[in-house]
Each structure stands twice: as structure tokens, then as C-alpha cells.
Backbone as JSON, one array per atom type, in Angstrom:
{
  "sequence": "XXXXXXXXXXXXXXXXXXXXXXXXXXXXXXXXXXXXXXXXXXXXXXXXXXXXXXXXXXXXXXXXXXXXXXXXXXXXXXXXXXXXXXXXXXXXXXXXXXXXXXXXXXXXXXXXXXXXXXXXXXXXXXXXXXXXXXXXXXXXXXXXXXXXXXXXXXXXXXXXXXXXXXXX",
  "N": [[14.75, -50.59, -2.51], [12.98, -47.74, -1.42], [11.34, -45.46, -0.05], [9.17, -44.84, -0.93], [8.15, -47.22, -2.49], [8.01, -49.28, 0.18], [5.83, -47.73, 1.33], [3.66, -46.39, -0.14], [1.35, -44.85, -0.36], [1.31, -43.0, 1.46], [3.94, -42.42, 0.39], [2.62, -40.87, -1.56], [1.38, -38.91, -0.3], [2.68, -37.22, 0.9], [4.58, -36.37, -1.07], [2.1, -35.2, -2.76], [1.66, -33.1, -0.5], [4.18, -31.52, -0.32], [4.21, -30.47, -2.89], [2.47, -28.72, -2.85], [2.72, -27.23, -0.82], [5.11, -25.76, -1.82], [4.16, -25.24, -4.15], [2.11, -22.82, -2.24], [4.13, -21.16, -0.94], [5.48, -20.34, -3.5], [3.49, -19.06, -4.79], [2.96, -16.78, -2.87], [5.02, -15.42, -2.02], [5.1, -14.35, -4.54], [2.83, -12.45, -4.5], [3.35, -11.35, -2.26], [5.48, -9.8, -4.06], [4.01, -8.56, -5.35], [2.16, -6.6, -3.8], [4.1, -4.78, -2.73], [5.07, -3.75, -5.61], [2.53, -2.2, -6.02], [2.62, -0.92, -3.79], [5.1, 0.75, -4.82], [4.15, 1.81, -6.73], [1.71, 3.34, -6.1], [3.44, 5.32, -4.04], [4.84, 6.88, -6.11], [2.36, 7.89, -7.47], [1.85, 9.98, -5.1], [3.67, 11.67, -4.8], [3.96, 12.93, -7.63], [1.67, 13.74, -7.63], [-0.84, 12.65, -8.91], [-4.13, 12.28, -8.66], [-6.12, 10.53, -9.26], [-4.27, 8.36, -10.58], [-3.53, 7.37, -8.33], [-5.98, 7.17, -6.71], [-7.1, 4.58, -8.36], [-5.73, 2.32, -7.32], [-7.28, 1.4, -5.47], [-9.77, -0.77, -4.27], [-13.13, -0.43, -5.29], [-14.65, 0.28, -2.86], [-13.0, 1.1, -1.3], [-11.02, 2.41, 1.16], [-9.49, 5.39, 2.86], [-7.58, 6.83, 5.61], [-6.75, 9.51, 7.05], [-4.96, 12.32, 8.72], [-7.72, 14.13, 10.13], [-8.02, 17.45, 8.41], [-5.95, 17.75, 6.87], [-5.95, 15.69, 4.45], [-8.77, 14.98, 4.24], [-9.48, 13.2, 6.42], [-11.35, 10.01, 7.2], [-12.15, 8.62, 4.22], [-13.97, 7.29, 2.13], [-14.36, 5.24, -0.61], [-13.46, 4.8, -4.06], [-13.72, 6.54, -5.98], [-14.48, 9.22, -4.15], [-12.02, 9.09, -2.63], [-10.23, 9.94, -5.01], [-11.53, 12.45, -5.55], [-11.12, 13.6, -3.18], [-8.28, 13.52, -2.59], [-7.28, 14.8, -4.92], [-7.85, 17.63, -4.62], [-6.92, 18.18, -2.26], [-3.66, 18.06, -3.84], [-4.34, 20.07, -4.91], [-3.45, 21.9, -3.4], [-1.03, 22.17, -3.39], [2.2, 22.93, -4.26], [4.5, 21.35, -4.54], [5.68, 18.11, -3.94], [7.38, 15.48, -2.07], [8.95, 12.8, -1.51], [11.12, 10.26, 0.61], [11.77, 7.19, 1.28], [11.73, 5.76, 4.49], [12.26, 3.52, 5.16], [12.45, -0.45, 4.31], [10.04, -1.6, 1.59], [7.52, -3.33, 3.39], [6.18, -6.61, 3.95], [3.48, -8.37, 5.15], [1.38, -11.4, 4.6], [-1.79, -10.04, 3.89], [-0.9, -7.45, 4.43], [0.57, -4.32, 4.38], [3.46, -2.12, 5.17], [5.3, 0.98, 5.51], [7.95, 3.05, 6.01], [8.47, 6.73, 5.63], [9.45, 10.23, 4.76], [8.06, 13.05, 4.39], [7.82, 15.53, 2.38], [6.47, 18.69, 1.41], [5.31, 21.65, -0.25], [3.81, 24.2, -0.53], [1.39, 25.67, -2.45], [0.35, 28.29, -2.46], [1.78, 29.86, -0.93], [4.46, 28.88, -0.68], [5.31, 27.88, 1.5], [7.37, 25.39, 3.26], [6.55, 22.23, 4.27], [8.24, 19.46, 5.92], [8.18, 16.3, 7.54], [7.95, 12.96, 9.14], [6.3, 9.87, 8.47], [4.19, 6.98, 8.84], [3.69, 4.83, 6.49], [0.71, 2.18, 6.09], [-1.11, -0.28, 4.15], [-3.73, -2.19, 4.01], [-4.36, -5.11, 1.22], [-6.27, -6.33, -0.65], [-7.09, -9.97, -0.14], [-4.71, -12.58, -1.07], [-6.22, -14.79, -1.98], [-8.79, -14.08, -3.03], [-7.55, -12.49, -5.12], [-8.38, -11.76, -8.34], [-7.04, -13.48, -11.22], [-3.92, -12.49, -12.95], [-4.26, -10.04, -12.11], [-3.47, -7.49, -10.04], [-2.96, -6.91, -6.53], [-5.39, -5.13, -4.78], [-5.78, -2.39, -2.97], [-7.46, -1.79, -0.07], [-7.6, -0.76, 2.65], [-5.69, 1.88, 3.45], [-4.09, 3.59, 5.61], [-2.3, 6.32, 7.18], [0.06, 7.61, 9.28], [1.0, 10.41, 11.31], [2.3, 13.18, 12.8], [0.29, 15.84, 12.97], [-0.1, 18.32, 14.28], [2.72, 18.91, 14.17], [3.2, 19.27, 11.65], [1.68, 21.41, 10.88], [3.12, 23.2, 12.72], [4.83, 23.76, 11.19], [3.75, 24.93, 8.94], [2.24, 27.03, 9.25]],
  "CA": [[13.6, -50.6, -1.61], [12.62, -47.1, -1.15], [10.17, -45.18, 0.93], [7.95, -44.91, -1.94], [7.68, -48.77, -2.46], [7.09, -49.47, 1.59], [4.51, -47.45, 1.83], [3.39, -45.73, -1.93], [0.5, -44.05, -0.54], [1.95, -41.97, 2.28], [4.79, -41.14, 0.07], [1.97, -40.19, -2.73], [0.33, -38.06, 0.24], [3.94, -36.13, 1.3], [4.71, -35.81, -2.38], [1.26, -33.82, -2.68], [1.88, -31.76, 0.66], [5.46, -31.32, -0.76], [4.06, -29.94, -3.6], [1.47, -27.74, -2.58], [3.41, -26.41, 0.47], [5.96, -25.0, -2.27], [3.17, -23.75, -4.63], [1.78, -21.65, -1.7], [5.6, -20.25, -0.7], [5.73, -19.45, -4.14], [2.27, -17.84, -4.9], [2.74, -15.96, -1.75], [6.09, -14.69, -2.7], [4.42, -13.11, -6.44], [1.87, -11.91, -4.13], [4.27, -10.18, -1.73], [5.86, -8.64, -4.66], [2.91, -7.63, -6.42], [1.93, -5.72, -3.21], [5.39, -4.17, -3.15], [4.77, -3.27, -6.7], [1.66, -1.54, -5.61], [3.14, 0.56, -2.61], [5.89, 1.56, -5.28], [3.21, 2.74, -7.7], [1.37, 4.36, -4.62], [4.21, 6.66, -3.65], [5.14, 7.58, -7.58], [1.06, 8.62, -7.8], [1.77, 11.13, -4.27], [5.09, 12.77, -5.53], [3.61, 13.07, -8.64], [0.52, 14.76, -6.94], [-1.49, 11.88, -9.34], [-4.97, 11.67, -7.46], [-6.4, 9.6, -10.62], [-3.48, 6.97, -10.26], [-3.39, 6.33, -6.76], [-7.09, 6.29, -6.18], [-7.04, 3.66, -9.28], [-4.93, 1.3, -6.6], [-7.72, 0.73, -4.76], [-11.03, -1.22, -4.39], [-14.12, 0.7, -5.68], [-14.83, 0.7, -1.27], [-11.62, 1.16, -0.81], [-10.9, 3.82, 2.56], [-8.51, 6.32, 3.57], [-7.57, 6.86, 6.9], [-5.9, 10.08, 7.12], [-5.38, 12.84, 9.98], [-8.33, 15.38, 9.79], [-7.84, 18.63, 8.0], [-4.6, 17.54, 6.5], [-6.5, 15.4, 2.98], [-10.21, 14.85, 5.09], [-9.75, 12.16, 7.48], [-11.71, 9.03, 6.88], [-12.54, 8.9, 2.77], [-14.57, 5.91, 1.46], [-14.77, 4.97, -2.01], [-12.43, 5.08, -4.92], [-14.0, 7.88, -6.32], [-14.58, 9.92, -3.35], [-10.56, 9.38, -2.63], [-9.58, 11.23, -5.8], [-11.82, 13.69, -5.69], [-10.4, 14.28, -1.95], [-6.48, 14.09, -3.11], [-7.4, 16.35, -6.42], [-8.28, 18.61, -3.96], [-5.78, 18.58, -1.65], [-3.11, 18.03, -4.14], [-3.92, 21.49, -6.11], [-2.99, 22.89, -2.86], [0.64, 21.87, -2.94], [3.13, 23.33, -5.55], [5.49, 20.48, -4.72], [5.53, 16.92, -3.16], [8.54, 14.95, -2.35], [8.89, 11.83, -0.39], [12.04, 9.41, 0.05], [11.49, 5.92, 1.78], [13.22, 5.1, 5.37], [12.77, 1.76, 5.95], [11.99, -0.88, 3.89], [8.83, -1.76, 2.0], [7.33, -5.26, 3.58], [4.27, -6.81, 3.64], [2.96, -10.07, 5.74], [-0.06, -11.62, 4.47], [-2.05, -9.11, 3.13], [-0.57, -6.37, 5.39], [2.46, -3.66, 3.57], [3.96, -0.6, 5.44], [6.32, 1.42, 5.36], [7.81, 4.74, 7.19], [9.0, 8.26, 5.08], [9.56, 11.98, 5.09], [7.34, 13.45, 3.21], [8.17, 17.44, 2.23], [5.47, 19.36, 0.98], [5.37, 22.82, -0.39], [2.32, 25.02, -0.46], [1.11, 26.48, -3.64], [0.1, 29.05, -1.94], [2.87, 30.64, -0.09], [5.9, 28.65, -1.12], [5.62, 27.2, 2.91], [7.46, 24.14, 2.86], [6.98, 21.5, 5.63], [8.98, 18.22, 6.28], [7.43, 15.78, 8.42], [7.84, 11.86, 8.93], [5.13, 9.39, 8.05], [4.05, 6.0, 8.82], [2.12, 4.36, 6.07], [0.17, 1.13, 6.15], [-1.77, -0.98, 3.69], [-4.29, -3.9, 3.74], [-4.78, -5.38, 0.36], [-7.26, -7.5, -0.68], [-6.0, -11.28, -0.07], [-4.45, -13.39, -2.06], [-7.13, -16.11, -2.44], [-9.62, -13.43, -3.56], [-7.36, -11.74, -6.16], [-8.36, -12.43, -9.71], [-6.07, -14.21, -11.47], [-3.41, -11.32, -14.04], [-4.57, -8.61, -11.81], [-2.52, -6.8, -9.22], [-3.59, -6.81, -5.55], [-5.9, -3.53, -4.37], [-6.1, -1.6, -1.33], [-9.0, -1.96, 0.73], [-7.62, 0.8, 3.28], [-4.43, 3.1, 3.6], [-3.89, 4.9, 7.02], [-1.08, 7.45, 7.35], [0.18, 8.22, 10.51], [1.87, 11.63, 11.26], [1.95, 13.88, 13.87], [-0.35, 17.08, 12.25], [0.54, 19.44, 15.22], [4.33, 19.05, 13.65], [2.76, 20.2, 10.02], [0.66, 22.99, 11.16], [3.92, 24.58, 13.35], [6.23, 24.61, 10.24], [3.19, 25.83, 8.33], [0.3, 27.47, 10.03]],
  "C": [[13.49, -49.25, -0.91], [11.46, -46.61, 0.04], [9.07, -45.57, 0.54], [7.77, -46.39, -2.38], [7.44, -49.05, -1.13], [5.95, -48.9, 1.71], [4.07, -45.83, 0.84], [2.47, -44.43, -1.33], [0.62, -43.24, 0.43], [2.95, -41.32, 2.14], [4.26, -40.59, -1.31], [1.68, -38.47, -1.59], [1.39, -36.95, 0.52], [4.47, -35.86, 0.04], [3.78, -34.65, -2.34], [1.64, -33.15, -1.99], [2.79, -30.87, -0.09], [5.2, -30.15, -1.63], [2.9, -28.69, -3.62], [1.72, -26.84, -1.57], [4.48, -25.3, -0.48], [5.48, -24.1, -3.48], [2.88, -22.72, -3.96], [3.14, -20.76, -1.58], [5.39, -19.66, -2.16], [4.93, -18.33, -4.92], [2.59, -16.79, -3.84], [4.34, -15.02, -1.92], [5.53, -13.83, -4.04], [3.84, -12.66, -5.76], [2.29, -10.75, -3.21], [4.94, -8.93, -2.7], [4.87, -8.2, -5.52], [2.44, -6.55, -5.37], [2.97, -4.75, -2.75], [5.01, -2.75, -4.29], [3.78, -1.85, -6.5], [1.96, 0.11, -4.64], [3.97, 1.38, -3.68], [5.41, 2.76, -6.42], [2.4, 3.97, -6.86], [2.33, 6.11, -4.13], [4.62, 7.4, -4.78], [3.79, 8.36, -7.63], [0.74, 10.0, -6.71], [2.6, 12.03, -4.79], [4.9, 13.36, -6.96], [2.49, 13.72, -9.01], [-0.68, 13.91, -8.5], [-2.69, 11.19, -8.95], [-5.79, 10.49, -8.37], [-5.28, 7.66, -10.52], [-3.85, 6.52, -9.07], [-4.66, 6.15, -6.43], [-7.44, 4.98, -7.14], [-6.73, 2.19, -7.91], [-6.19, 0.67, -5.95], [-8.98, 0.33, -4.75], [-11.83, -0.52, -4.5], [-14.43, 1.43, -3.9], [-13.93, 0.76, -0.56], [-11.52, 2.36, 0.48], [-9.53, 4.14, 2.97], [-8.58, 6.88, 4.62], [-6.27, 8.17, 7.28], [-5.74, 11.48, 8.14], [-6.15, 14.19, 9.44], [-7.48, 16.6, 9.7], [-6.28, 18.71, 7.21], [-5.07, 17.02, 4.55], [-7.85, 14.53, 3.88], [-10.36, 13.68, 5.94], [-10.25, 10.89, 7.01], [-12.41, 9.1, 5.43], [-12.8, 7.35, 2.62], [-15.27, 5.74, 0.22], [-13.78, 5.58, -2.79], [-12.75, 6.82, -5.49], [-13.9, 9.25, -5.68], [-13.3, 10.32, -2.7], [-10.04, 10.31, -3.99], [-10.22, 11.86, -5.8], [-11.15, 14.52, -4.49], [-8.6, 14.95, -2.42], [-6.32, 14.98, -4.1], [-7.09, 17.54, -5.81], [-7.09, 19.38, -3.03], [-4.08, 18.79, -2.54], [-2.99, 19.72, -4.65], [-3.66, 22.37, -5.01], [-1.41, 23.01, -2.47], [1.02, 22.07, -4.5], [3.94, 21.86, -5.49], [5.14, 19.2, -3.8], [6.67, 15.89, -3.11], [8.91, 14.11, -1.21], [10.17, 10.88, -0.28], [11.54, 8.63, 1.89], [12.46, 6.05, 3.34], [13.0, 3.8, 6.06], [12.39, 1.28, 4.87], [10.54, -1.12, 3.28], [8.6, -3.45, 2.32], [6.29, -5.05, 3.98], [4.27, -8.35, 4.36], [1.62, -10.16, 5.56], [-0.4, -10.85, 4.0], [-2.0, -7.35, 3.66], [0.32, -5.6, 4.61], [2.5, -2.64, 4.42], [5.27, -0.44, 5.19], [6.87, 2.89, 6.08], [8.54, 5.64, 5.67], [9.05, 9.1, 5.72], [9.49, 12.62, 4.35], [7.86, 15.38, 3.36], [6.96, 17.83, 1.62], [5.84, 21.24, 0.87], [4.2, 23.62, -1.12], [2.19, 25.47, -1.68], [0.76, 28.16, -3.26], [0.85, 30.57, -1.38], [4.32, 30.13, -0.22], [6.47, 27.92, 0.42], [6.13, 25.85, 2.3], [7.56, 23.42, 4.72], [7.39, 20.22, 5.16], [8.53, 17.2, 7.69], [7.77, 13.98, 7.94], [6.3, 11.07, 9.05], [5.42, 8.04, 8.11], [2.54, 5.24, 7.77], [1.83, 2.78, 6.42], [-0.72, 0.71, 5.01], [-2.57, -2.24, 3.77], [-4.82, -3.76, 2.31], [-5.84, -6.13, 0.18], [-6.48, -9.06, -0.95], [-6.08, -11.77, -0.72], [-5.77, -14.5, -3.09], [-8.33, -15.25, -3.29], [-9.25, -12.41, -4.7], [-7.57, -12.94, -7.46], [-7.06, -13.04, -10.45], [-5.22, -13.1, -12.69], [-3.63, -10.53, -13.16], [-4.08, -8.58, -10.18], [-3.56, -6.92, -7.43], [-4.05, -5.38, -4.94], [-5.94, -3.32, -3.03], [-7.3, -1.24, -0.88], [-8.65, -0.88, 1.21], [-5.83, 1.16, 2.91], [-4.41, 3.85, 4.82], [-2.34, 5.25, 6.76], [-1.38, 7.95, 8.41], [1.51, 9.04, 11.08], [1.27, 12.1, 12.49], [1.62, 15.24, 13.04], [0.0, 18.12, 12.78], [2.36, 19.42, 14.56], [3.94, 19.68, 12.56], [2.51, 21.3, 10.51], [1.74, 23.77, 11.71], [4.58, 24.86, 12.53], [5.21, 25.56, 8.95], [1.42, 26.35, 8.66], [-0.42, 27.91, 8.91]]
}
């Protein structure tokens, strides 16, 4: 004499929950690491000075949020992002970033902090500078089904007055 014989249809209804409470955990887990995935492709397409890849990552209205005069401040549209990073990229001989914290992501949120190096094409200036990035993806419920979650925006937040003194 079980639960499920006393009373069938309240342990049909906590069965369902049961089961739909541990689908979402585990959609939302693939979904965490698919936006993972994403950031890790993200930072391979900067170091790699790849403005083609990384604007790929993100929604055709996708926006970049980055500190004027550094790669143009606020950039909107996939396209209009690589033509910006093309740009800025062919002015750097070198690019070289390593992770210091974790990457994590809640909901459709990911950041992460670095210390990005950079070295001028120009002059061989190299600056070193830490960096806070951020991501919102597009959410779960609205990603297609096979296909990776995109980046709506990207802000990077640095202190620019630290760039500009190691390379005016």
C-alpha cells in the first residue's frame, strides 16, 4: 500500500514535477556549458586577433560595449563588430590573454576577469592591463534547438587611463 495507490493522482502529478524539475536542471546545465563553450571560443577568436570568428558568436544585433578609443565604444551589429575588431586588431602585432577567475554563467549571464597584454604593431609598445568581461546570451527557451547560444552584448571593463600610460 504505497503512496501511489492512496492517492495515484497526486503521485502522477509529483512524478511529472519530478520529472520536469530534473529535465530543466539538466537542460540548464548543457546550456551553462554551451555558454562556457562560447566564452572559450570568444577568447581563442581575441588572442588569435580573429575579428570574423568572434563577431560570428553573436546575434546579427548583437552589441559591444567597449571603452571609447580603445576598439570604438558602443558597436551594434554583427557586421559592424568585425569590421570594428579587423580594424583594431591590424593595429596589434600581438595579443595574449590568460583567464583569472573562473568562467561562470547564471541564467543567461557569463563573465569572467583576465590580463590581457597587447603589443602594438606599430612600435613594438606592449601594454598589460586587467579586464573584466561580461556576456548576456540569448536565453535558453529562445535558442534553437543543435545551435549554440549567441551573444546579444559583451561589455569589457578596464581602466583605459592604465593602457594609454604604458602606451601613449
Amino acid at each position: 500500500t504505497g503512496i501511489h495507490r492512496k492517492f495515484p493522482t497526486m503521485y502522477s502529478a509529483l512524478l511529472v514535477f519530478f520529472c520536469a524539475l530534473v529535465s530543466l536542471c539538466v537542460a540548464s546545465h548543457e546550456y551553462e556549458k554551451a555558454c562556457i563553450r562560447q566564452m572559450n571560443i570568444f577568447q581563442a577568436a581575441m588572442t588569435s586577433r580573429n575579428a570574423s570568428l568572434g563577431a560570428s558568436l553573436f546575434t546579427p544585433n548583437g552589441t559591444t560595449v567597449i571603452p571609447p578609443g580603445v576598439a570604438g565604444g558602443t558597436i551594434v551589429g554583427r557586421k559592424a563588430i568585425e569590421k570594428n575588431w579587423a580594424t583594431f586588431f591590424a593595429t596589434l602585432r600581438e595579443v595574449r590573454e590568460y583567464n583569472t577567475s573562473e568562467l561562470l554563467v547564471s541564467g543567461n549571464v557569463g563573465g569572467f576577469s583576465k590580463v590581457e597584454i597587447d603589443v602594438r604593431a606599430s612600435d613594438n609598445c606592449t601594454s598589460k592591463y586587467p579586464i573584466v568581461n561580461w556576456f548576456y546570451f540569448t536565453p535558453e527557451h529562445e535558442m534553437r534547438r543543435g545551435h549554440p547560444p549567441l551573444i546579444t552584448q559583451y561589455v569589457a571593463l578596464f581602466n583605459l587611463t592604465y593602457s594609454i600610460a604604458q602606451c601613449p
